[in-house]
C-alpha positions in Angstrom: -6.0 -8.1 -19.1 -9.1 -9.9 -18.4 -7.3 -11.4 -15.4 -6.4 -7.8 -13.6 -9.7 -6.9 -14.0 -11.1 -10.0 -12.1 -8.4 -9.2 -9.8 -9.5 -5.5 -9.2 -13.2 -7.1 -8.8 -11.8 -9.3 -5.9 -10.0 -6.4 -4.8 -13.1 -4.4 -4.1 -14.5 -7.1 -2.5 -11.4 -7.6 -0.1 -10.7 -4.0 0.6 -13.9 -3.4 1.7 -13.8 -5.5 4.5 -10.2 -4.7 5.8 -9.6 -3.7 8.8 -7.4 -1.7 11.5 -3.7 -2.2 12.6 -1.5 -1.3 14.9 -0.1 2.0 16.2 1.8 4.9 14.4 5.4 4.6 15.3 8.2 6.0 12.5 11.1 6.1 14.7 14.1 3.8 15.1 17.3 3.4 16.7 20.3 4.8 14.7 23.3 2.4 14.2 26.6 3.3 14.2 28.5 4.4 11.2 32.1 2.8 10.0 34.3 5.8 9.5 36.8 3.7 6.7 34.0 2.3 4.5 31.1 4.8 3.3 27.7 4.6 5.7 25.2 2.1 5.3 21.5 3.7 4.6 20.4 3.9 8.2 17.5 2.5 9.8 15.8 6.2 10.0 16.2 6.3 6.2 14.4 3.0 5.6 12.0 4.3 7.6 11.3 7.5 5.7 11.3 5.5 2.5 8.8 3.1 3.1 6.7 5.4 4.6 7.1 8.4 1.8 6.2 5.6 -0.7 3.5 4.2 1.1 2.1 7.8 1.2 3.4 8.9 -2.4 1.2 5.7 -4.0 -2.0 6.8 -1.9 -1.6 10.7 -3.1 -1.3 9.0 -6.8 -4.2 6.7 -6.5 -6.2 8.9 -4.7 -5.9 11.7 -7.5 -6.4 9.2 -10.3 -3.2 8.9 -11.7 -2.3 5.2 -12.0 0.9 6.1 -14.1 2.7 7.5 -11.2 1.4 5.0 -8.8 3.0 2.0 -11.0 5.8 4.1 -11.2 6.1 3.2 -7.4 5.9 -0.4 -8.4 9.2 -2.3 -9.2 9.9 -5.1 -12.0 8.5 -8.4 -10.7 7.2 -7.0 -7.6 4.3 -9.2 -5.6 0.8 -8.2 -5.0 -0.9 -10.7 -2.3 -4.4 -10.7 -1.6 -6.8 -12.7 0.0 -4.5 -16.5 -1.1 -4.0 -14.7 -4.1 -0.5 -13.7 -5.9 0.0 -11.6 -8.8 3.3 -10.9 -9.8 3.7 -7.2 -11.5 6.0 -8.3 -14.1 6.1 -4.8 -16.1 5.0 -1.6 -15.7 2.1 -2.1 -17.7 1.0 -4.7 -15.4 1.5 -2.5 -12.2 -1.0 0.5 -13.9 -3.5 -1.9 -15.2 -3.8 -3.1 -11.7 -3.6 0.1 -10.0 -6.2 1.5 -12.6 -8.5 -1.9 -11.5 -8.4 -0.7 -7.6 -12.2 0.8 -7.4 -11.5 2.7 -4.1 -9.2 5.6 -3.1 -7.6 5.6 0.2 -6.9 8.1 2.5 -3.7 6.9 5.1 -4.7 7.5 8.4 -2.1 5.8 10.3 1.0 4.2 9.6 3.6 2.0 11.4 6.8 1.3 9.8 9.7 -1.6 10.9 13.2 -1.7 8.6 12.1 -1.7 4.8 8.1 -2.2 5.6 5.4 0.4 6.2 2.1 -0.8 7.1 -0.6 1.6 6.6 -4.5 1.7 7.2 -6.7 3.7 4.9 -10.8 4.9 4.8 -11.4 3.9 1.5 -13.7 6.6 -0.8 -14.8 7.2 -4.5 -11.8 7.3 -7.1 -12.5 10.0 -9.8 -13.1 7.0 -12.2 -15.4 4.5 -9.9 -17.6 4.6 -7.3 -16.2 2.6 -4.2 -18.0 -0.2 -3.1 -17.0 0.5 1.0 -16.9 4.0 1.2 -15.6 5.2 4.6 -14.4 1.7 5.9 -11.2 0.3 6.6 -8.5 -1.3 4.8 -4.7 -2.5 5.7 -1.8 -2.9 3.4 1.8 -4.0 3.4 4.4 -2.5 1.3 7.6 -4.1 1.4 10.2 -1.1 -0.1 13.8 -1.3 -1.5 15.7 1.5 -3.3 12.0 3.4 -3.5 10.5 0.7 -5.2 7.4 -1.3 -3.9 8.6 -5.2 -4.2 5.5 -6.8 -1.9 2.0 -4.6 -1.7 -0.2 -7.2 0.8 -3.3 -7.0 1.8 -3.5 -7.5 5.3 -6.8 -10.1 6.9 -9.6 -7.9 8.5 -9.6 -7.1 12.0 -12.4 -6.0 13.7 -14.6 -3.2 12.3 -15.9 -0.7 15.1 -19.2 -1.3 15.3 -21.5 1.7 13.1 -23.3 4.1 14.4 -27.1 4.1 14.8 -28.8 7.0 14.2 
C-alpha cells in the first residue's frame, strides 16, 4: 500500500508536467471479411474500443469513482511511468492506484492506431484532492484488448505552450 501511494506521489509529480501529442484521428481502413469462417473484430471496432475505454476511465476518474475505473483495468495489466513499472496484479491494486492519481483529467484530444488510444488531458481537482498542475497537460497510452486496459503509459513531456502574461 505504502508503495502505490509513493507511486501516486510520483505520479502527481509526472503528470504535471506532461505534455501534448499528436492529432485526433479515429478512423481506419476496413478489411475484408471471410464469408466461410465468422469475421474477425475489424479495425473500426478496435478503434471504438480503445477509444470508449480511454474515455470511460477519464468519466470514472474524473467523477471520483476509482471502482469503475479499475474495473477498466485487466489482471496483470502494466502501468509505466517515468522508468517506472507497476504491474496491476488484482483489482485491488488497480483502485488503490487509481484512487492515488491526485488529478482529474479532462480528454481533449485523442488519436487511436489498432488496439491503442493515445489521449491528452488538462488535468484539474479530483473531488478527493487538490491537483498539483491544474489546467496543464498530460499524455497517456492505453494499450486495450477485449475492453480491458493491459498497458496505461505515461507518455515524456513535450513542449508546454508558453503561459500567458497578464
Amino acid at each position: 500500500m505504502r508503495f502505490l501511494a509513493a507511486l501516486g506521489l510520483i505520479l502527481a509529480v509526472l503528470l504535471a508536467g506532461c505534455g501534448t501529442r499528436g492529432d485526433v484521428s479515429t478512423k481506419a481502413a476496413s478489411r475484408p471479411r471471410a464469408t466461410t469462417t465468422p469475421p474477425a473484430a475489424s479495425a473500426d471496432a478496435a478503434h471504438a474500443s480503445a477509444a470508449r475505454v480511454a474515455r470511460a476511465w477519464s468519466r470514472a476518474l474524473n467523477h471520483g469513482d476509482n471502482d469503475r475505473a479499475a474495473d477498466l483495468f485487466a489482471p496483470g495489466a502494466r502501468v509505466e511511468q517515468g522508468g517506472v513499472v507497476l504491474v496491476l496484479r488484482t483489482h485491488a491494486d488497480a483502485r488503490s492506484w487509481n484512487e492515488a492519481l491526485p488529478c482529474s483529467g479532462r480528454i481533449v484530444r485523442i488519436e487511436v492506431r489498432a488496439d491503442t488510444a493515445t489521449a491528452e488531458f488538462v488535468l484539474g481537482d479530483r473531488s478527493t484532492s487538490p491537483c498539483d498542475g491544474p489546467g496543464r497537460h498530460a499524455t497517456a497510452e492505453f494499450r486495450v484488448r477485449r475492453g480491458k486496459i493491459v498497458l496505461w503509459k505515461q507518455l515524456p513531456d513535450a513542449v508546454q505552450p508558453p503561459a500567458l502574461a497578464i
